[in-house]
C-alpha positions as CSV (number, residue, x, y, z in Angstrom):
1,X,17.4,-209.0,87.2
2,X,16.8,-205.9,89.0
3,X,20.1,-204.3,87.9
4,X,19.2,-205.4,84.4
5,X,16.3,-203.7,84.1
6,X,17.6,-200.7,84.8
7,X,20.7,-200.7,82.5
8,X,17.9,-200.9,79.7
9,X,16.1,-198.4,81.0
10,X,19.1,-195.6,81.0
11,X,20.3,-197.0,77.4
12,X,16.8,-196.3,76.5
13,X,17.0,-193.2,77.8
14,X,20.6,-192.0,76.9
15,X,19.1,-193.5,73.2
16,X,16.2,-190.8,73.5
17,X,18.6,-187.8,74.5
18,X,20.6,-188.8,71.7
19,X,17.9,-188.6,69.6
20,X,16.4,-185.6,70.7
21,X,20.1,-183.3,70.6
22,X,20.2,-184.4,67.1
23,X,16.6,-182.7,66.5
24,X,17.5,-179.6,68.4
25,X,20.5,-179.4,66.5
26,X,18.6,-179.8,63.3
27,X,16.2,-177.5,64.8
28,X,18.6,-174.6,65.1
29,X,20.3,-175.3,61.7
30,X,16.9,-174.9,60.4
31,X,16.0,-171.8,62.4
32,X,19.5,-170.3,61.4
33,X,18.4,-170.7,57.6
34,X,15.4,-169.2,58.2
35,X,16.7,-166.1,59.7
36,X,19.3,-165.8,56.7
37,X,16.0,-166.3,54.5
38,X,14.3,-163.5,56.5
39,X,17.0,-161.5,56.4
40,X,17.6,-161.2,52.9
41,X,14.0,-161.0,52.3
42,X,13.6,-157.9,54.2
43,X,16.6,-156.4,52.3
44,X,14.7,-157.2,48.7
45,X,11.6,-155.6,50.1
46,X,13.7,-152.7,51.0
47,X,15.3,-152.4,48.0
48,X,11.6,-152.6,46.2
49,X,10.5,-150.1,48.3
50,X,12.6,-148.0,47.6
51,X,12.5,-148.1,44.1
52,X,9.1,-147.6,44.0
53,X,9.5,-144.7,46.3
54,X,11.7,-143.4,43.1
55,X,9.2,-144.6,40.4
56,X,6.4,-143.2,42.3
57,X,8.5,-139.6,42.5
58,X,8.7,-140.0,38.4
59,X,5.5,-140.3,37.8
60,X,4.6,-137.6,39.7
61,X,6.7,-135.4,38.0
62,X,6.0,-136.8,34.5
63,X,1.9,-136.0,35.4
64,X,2.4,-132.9,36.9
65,X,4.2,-131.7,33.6
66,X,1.7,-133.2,31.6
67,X,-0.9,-131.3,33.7
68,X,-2.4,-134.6,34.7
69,X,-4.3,-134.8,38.2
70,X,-2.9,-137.7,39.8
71,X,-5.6,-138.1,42.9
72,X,-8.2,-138.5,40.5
73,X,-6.7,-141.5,38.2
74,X,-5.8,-143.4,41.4
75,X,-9.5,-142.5,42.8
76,X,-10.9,-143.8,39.6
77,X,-8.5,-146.9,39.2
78,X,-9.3,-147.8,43.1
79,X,-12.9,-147.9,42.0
80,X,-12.6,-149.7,38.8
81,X,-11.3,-152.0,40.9
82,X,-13.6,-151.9,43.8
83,X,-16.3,-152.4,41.0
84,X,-14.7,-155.5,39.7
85,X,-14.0,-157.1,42.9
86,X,-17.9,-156.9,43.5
87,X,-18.7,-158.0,40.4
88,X,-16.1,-161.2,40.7
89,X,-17.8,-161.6,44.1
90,X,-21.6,-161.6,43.1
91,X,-20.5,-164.6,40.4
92,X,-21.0,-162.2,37.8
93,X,-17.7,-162.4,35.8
94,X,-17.0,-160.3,32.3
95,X,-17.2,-162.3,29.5
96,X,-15.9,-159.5,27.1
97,X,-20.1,-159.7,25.3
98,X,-20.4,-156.3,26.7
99,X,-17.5,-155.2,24.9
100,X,-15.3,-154.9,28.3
101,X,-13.1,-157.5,29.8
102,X,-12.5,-158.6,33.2
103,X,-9.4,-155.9,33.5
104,X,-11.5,-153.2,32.5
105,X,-10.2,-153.4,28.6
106,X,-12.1,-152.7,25.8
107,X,-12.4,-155.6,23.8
108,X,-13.0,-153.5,20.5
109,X,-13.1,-155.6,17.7
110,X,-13.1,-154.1,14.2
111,X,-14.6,-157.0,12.9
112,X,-17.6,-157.5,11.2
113,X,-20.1,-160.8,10.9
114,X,-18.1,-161.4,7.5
115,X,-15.0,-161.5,10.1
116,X,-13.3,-158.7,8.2
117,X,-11.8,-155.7,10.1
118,X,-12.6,-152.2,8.7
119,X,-9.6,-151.2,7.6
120,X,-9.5,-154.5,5.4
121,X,-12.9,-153.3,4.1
122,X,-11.6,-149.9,3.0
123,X,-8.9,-151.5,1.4
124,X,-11.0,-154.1,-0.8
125,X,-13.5,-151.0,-1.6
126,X,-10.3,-149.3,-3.3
């Protein structure tokens, strides 16, 4: 009985390190597909950054020959956003009633109660 009992015990236990080298070996499959998926991740983000290094290097041309100040349209587009990020934090979101939406664009609408738009106005006054 004795020796019975123990042949159980170390099939059950040649059963679990069975078991056990097939999750390690899944385990390393799984970590080798991650580092592929790392890998080629970092190589798109380089490739992104470096194409907006380029884009970045246009636009800087393309304002500075237009005589546009470049600091001062990121200042003010960092706090147009600062602005709406407290707004959307506070509860208070734009509706557009104010005649600006939540993006900071005009909502502008020609229209009046009759739900014409002045140019179709001008064009029946002809």
């Amino acid at each position: 009985m004795g020796l019975g009992g123990t042949a159980k015990k170390l099939q059950k236990v040649a059963e679990m390190g069975e078991e056990l080298y097939k999750r390690i070996n899944d385990l390393r499959a799984q970590v080798a597909e991650m580092r592929e998926t790392v890998n080629a991740t970092h190589d798109r983000v380089d490739a992104l950054e470096s194409e907006v290094t380029e884009q970045r290097a246009i636009l800087e041309a393309l304002a500075a020959h237009e005589g546009i100040d470049l600091d001062a349209v990121i200042a003010e587009a960092h706090i147009s956003e600062a602005e709406t990020d407290a707004t959307t934090t506070d509860g208070v979101e734009g509706d557009g009633a104010d005649g600006v939406e939540e993006d900071g664009t005009e909502t502008g609408s020609d229209e009046n109660p009759t739900g014409e738009t002045a140019s179709d106005e001008n064009a029946s006054r002809e």
